[in-house]
C-alpha positions as CSV (number, residue, x, y, z in Angstrom):
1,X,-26.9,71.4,-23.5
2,X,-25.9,74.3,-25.9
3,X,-26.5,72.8,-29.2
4,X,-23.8,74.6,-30.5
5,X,-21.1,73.9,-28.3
6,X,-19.8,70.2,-29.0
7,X,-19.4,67.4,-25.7
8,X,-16.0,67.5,-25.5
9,X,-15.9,66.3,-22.1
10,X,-18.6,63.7,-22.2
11,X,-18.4,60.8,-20.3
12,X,-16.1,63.1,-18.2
13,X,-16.7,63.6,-13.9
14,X,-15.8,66.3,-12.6
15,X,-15.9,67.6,-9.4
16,X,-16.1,71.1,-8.2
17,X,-15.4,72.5,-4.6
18,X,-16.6,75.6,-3.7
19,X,-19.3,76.4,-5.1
20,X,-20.9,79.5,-3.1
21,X,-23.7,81.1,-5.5
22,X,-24.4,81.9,-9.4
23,X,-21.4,84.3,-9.3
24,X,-18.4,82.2,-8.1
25,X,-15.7,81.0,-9.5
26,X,-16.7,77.5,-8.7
27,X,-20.1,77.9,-10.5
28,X,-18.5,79.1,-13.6
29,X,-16.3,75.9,-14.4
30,X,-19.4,73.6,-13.2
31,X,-21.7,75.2,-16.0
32,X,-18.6,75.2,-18.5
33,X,-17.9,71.6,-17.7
34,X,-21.6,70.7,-18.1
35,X,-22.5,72.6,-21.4
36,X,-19.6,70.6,-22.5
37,X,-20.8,67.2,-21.5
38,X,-19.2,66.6,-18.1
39,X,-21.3,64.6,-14.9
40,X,-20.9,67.0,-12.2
41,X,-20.3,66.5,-8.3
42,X,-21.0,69.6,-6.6
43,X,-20.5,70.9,-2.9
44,X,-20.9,73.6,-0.6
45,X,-19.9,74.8,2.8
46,X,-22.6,74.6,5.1
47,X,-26.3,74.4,5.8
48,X,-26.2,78.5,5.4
49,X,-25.1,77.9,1.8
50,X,-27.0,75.2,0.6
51,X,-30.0,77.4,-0.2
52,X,-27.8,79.0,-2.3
53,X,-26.1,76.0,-4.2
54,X,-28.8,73.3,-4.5
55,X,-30.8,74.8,-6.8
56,X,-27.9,75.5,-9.0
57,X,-26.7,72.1,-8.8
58,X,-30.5,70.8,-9.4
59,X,-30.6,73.2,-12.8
60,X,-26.5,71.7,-13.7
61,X,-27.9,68.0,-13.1
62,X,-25.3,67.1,-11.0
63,X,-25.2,63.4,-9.8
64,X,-23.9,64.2,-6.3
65,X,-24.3,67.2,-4.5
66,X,-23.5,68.1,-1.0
67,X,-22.1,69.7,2.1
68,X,-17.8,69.9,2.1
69,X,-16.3,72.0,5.3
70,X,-12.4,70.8,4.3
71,X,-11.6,71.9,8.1
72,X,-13.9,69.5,9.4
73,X,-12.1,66.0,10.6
74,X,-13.4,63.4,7.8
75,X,-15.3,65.5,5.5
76,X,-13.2,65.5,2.7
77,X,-12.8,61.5,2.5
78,X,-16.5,60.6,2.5
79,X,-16.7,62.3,-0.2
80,X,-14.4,60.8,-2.4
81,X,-15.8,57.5,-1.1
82,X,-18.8,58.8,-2.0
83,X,-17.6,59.4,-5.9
84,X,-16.0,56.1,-5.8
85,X,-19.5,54.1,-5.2
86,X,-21.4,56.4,-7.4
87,X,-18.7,56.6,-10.4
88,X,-15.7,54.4,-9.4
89,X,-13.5,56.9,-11.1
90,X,-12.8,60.8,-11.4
91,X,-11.4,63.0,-14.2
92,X,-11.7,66.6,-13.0
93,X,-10.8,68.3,-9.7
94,X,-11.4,71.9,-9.3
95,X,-10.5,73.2,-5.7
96,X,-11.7,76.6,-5.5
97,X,-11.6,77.7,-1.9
98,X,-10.0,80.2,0.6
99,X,-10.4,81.5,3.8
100,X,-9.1,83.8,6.2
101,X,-10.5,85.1,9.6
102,X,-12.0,88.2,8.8
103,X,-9.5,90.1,11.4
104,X,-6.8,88.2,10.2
105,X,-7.6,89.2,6.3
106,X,-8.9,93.3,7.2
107,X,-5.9,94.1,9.7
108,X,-2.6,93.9,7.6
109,X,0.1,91.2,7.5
110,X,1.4,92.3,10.6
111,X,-1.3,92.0,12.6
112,X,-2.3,88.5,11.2
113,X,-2.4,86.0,14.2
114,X,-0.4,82.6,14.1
115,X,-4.0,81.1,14.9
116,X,-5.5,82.9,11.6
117,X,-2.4,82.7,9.3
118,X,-2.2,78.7,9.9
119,X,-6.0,78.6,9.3
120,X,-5.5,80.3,5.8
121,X,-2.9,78.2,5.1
122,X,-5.1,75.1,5.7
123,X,-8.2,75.6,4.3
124,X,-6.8,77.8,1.3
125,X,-3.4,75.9,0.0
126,X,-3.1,72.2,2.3
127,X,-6.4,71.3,1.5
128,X,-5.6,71.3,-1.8
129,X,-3.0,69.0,-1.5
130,X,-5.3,66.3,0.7
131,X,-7.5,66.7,-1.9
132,X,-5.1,65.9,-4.8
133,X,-3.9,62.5,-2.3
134,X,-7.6,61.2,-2.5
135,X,-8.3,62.0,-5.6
136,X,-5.1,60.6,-7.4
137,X,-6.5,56.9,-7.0
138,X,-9.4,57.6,-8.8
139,X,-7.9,58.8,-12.0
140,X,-6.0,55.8,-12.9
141,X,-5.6,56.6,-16.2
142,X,-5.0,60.2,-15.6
143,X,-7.0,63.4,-15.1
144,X,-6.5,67.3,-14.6
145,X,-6.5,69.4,-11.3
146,X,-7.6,72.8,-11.1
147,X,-7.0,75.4,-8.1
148,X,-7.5,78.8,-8.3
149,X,-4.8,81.9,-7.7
150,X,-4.6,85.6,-8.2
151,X,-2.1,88.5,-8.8
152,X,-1.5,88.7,-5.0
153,X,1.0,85.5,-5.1
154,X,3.2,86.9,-7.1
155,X,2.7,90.8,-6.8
156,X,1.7,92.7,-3.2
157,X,-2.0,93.7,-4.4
158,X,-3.2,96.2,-1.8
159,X,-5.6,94.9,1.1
160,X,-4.6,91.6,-0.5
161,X,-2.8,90.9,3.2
162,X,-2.2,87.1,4.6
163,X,-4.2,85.7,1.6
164,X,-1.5,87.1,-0.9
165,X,1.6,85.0,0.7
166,X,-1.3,81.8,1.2
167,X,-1.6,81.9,-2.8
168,X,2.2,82.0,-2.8
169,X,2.1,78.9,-1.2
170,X,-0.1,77.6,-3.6
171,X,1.5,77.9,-6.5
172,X,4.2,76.6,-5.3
173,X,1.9,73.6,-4.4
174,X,0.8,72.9,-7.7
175,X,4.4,72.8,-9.5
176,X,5.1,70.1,-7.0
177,X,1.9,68.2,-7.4
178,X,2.3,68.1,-11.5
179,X,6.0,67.0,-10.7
180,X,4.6,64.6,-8.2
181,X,1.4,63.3,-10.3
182,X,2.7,63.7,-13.8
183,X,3.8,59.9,-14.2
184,X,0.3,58.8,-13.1
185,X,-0.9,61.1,-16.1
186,X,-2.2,63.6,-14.0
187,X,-2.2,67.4,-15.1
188,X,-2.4,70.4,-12.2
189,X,-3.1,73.5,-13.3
190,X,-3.4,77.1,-11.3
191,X,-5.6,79.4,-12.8
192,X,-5.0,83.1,-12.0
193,X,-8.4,85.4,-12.8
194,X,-8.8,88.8,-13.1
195,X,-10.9,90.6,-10.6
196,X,-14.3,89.3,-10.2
197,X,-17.4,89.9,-8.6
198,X,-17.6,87.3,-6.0
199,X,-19.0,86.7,-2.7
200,X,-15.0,86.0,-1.5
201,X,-13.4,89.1,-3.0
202,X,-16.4,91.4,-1.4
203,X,-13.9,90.9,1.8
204,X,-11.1,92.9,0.3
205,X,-10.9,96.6,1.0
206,X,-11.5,99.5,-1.8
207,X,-12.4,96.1,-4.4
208,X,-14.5,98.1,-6.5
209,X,-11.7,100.2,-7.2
210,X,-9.6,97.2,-8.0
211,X,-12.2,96.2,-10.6
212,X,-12.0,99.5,-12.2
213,X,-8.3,99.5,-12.7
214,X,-8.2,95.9,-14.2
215,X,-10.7,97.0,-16.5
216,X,-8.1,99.8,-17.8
217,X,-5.5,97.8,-17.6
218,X,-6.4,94.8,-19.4
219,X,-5.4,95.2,-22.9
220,X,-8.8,93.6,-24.7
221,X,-10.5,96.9,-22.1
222,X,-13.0,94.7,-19.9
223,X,-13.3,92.3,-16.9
224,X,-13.2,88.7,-17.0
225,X,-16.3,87.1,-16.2
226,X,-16.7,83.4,-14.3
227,X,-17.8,81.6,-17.5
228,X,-14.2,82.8,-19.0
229,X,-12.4,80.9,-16.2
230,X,-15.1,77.7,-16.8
231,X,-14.2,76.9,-20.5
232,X,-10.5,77.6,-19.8
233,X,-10.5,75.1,-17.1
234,X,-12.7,72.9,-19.4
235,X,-10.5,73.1,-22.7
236,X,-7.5,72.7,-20.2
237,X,-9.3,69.1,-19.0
238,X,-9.9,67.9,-22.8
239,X,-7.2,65.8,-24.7
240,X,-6.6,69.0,-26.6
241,X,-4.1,70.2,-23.6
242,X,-3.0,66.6,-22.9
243,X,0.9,68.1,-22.4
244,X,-0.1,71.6,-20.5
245,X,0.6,71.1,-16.8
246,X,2.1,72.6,-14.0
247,X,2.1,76.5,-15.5
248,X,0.1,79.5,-14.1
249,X,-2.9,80.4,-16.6
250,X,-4.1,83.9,-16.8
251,X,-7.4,84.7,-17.4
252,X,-7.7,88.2,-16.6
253,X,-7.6,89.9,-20.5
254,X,-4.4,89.9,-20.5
255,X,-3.8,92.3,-17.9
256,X,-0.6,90.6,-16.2
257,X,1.2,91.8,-19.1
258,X,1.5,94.9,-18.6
259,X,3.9,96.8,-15.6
């Protein structure tokens, strides 16, 4: 651990979903939470990316790490079972996952399929809310949730497409889920990043040019970067932001202020 960054969240578990390599999202908030002192449970998608995420989760000293398809019948509740025998309890949930078919995402709302629009829906906002139903009884005396947004849900963002009204959904999601989880002492957050170089946003159309414009745009001049979305998502889960829930936080250098 850093020596100069203090354990705020020791004694904390958290888990993150969606971990795909060193630049995602997912990663980001896993290394935040463990500089700060957090026990991690990590997963990824598939065999394909376990090459890419074991090692990471060997060098964060995660307690569990493993394989989580949330479309796959059964997945999801081993491995909340799994967190229960291992720890019995859970602070931290960070869902950061979305999906689209890539003919679906690339040809337009229009042209999205019923098939490809419900499968967006599913793995990118509904399993979000499974998770939070699984997760609830493991933070008994209360906890924070994390899912992750982006301009698109508010604001048409160009080659954005089915993915832009799926985030929508989301954010709706989460206002309900603080409403819902709030007496249990349960905060939900939605975190909306700036642009980033990820593995998920290489899908989008013309993204490099995206990047560039957020860059201009933002007034402190410069991208975000993953580790900016980690230690907001771990101050957010200390007792410091004990009465922040159910908003929309922007990490993006302040870019969504201007028109």
């Amino acid at each position: 651990m850093d020596d100069t960054v203090r354990p705020v969240l020791a004694g904390r578990r958290a888990l993150v979903v969606g971990v795909a390599n060193d630049q995602s999202i997912a990663y980001g908030c896993a290394k935040a939470f463990r500089t700060v002192g957090a026990e991690l449970a990590i997963t990824w998608l598939n065999e394909k990316t376990r090459r890419y995420v074991e090692p990471l989760a060997h060098d964060r000293e995660a307690s569990i790490a493993t394989e989580l398809d949330v479309s796959i019948p059964g997945q999801l509740e081993s491995i909340f079972d799994l967190i229960h025998a291992q720890w019995g309890k859970l602070d931290i949930l960070v869902h950061s996952i979305a999906f689209a078919p890539k003919e679906d995402l690339q040809g337009g709302l229009l042209n999205c399929s019923a098939e490809g629009f419900t499968k967006a829906m599913d793995v990118s906002c509904h399993s979000f809310v499974r998770m939070a139903k699984v997760a609830a009884p493991l933070m008994p005396v209360g906890g924070a949730m994390f899912a992750m947004s982006y301009y698109g849900a508010n604001r048409v963002g160009p080659n954005y497409n089915v993915i832009g009204p799926v985030k929508a959904a989301l954010e709706a999601v989460w206002r309900y889920l603080a409403y819902e989880l709030g007496p249990q002492g349960i905060r939900v957050h939605a975190i909306s990043p700036g642009p980033l170089k990820t593995r998920a946003a290489s899908g989008l159309k013309d993204f490099e040019l995206l990047l560039n414009e957020a860059a201009e745009k933002a007034p402190l001049g410069e991208l975000v970067e993953i580790m900016d979305v980690g230690y907001t998502c771990a101050y957010l889960a200390t007792p410091y932001a004990s009465r922040v829930t159910g908003g929309t936080v922007y990490v993006d250098g302040g870019a969504n202020i201007i028109a």
